[in-house]
N, C-alpha and C positions, 0 to 999 in steps of 0.2 A: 236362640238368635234374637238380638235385640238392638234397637237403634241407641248411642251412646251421645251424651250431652252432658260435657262437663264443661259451666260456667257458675263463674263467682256471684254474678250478678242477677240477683233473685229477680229483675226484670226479665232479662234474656228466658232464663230456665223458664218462666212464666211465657212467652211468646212463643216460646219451643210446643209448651203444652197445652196451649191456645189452637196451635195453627196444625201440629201434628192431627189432631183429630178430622182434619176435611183434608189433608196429604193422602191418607190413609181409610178415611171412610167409616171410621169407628166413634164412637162415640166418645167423649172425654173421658170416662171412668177407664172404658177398655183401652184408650190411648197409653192413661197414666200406669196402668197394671203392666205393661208390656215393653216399656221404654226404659233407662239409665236413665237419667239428667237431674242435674241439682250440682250444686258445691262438693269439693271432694270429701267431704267427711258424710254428704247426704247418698250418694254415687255410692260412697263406702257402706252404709249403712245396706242398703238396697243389694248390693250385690251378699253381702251375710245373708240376706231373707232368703234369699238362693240357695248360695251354698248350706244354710239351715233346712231346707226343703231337699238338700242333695244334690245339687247340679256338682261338678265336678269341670265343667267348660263353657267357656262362654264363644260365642260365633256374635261379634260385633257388626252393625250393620252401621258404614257410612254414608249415610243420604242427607238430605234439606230438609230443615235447616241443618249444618254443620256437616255438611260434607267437605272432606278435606280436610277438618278440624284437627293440623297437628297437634294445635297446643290441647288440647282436651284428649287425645291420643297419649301425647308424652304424659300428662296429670294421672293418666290412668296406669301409664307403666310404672311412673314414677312415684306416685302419691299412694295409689290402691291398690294394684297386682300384689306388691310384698307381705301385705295386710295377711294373703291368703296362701303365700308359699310353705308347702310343706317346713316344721321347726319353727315357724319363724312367733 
Protein backbone atom coordinates (compact mmCIF):
# COMPACT_ATOMS: atom_id res chain seq x y z
CA UNK A 1 0.00 0.00 0.00
CA UNK A 2 1.41 3.33 -0.96
CA UNK A 3 0.43 6.98 -1.47
CA UNK A 4 0.74 7.81 -5.46
CA UNK A 5 2.13 11.25 -6.78
CA UNK A 6 2.50 11.57 -10.34
CA UNK A 7 3.61 15.15 -11.43
CA UNK A 8 5.73 16.59 -14.08
CA UNK A 9 7.05 19.27 -12.09
CA UNK A 10 10.13 18.52 -10.06
CA UNK A 11 8.70 21.42 -7.79
CA UNK A 12 5.49 19.81 -6.84
CA UNK A 13 7.02 16.14 -6.55
CA UNK A 14 9.57 18.17 -4.13
CA UNK A 15 6.63 19.69 -1.90
CA UNK A 16 4.91 16.39 -1.92
CA UNK A 17 8.17 14.97 -0.18
CA UNK A 18 8.58 18.04 1.89
CA UNK A 19 5.35 18.05 3.54
CA UNK A 20 4.50 14.15 3.44
CA UNK A 21 6.94 13.58 6.29
CA UNK A 22 4.91 15.77 9.14
CA UNK A 23 1.26 14.32 7.16
CA UNK A 24 2.46 11.25 8.31
CA UNK A 25 4.84 11.45 11.23
CA UNK A 26 7.98 9.86 9.71
CA UNK A 27 10.90 11.01 9.04
CA UNK A 28 11.97 12.20 5.35
CA UNK A 29 14.00 9.07 4.39
CA UNK A 30 11.18 6.72 5.68
CA UNK A 31 8.60 9.07 3.77
CA UNK A 32 10.62 8.72 0.54
CA UNK A 33 11.07 4.78 0.75
CA UNK A 34 7.34 4.29 1.15
CA UNK A 35 5.57 6.69 -1.38
CA UNK A 36 5.19 6.65 -5.58
CA UNK A 37 5.79 10.32 -6.66
CA UNK A 38 7.97 11.78 -9.38
CA UNK A 39 7.48 12.03 -13.22
CA UNK A 40 6.22 9.01 -15.08
CA UNK A 41 9.28 7.46 -16.19
CA UNK A 42 10.59 8.12 -12.19
CA UNK A 43 6.95 6.47 -10.84
CA UNK A 44 8.00 3.89 -13.61
CA UNK A 45 11.20 3.26 -12.29
CA UNK A 46 10.02 2.88 -8.55
CA UNK A 47 7.39 0.73 -9.16
CA UNK A 48 10.19 -2.00 -11.05
CA UNK A 49 12.13 -1.67 -7.56
CA UNK A 50 8.94 -3.49 -6.57
CA UNK A 51 8.03 -5.70 -8.63
CA UNK A 52 12.07 -6.69 -8.81
CA UNK A 53 11.62 -7.33 -4.94
CA UNK A 54 8.39 -9.30 -6.05
CA UNK A 55 5.28 -7.42 -5.29
CA UNK A 56 2.81 -8.61 -7.73
CA UNK A 57 0.04 -5.74 -6.52
CA UNK A 58 -0.25 -2.50 -5.70
CA UNK A 59 -3.12 -1.02 -3.10
CA UNK A 60 -2.78 2.90 -3.96
CA UNK A 61 -3.51 5.08 -1.37
CA UNK A 62 -5.31 8.69 -2.35
CA UNK A 63 -4.76 11.32 0.32
CA UNK A 64 -3.09 15.15 0.59
CA UNK A 65 -1.36 16.33 -1.06
CA UNK A 66 -3.18 14.82 -4.27
CA UNK A 67 -6.13 13.52 -3.20
CA UNK A 68 -8.41 13.19 -5.97
CA UNK A 69 -5.63 13.31 -8.31
CA UNK A 70 -7.41 12.11 -11.64
CA UNK A 71 -4.82 13.13 -13.68
CA UNK A 72 -1.85 11.39 -11.88
CA UNK A 73 -4.50 8.26 -11.71
CA UNK A 74 -5.11 8.33 -15.42
CA UNK A 75 -0.77 8.73 -16.02
CA UNK A 76 -0.61 5.84 -14.14
CA UNK A 77 -3.11 3.68 -15.97
CA UNK A 78 -2.08 5.13 -18.97
CA UNK A 79 1.71 5.83 -18.96
CA UNK A 80 2.87 2.94 -16.15
CA UNK A 81 0.37 -0.06 -15.64
CA UNK A 82 1.26 -1.38 -19.39
CA UNK A 83 4.95 -1.24 -18.59
CA UNK A 84 4.05 -4.21 -16.27
CA UNK A 85 1.23 -6.28 -17.84
CA UNK A 86 1.87 -9.70 -18.42
CA UNK A 87 3.76 -10.05 -22.58
CA UNK A 88 3.91 -6.76 -22.72
Amino acid sequence: MTPLYVLADPAAVQAVLDQTPRMQGVSAEQARATILAGDVDAVRQQVQAYVDAGATHFILVLRRPGFYDREGIRLFAKEIIPHFRAGS
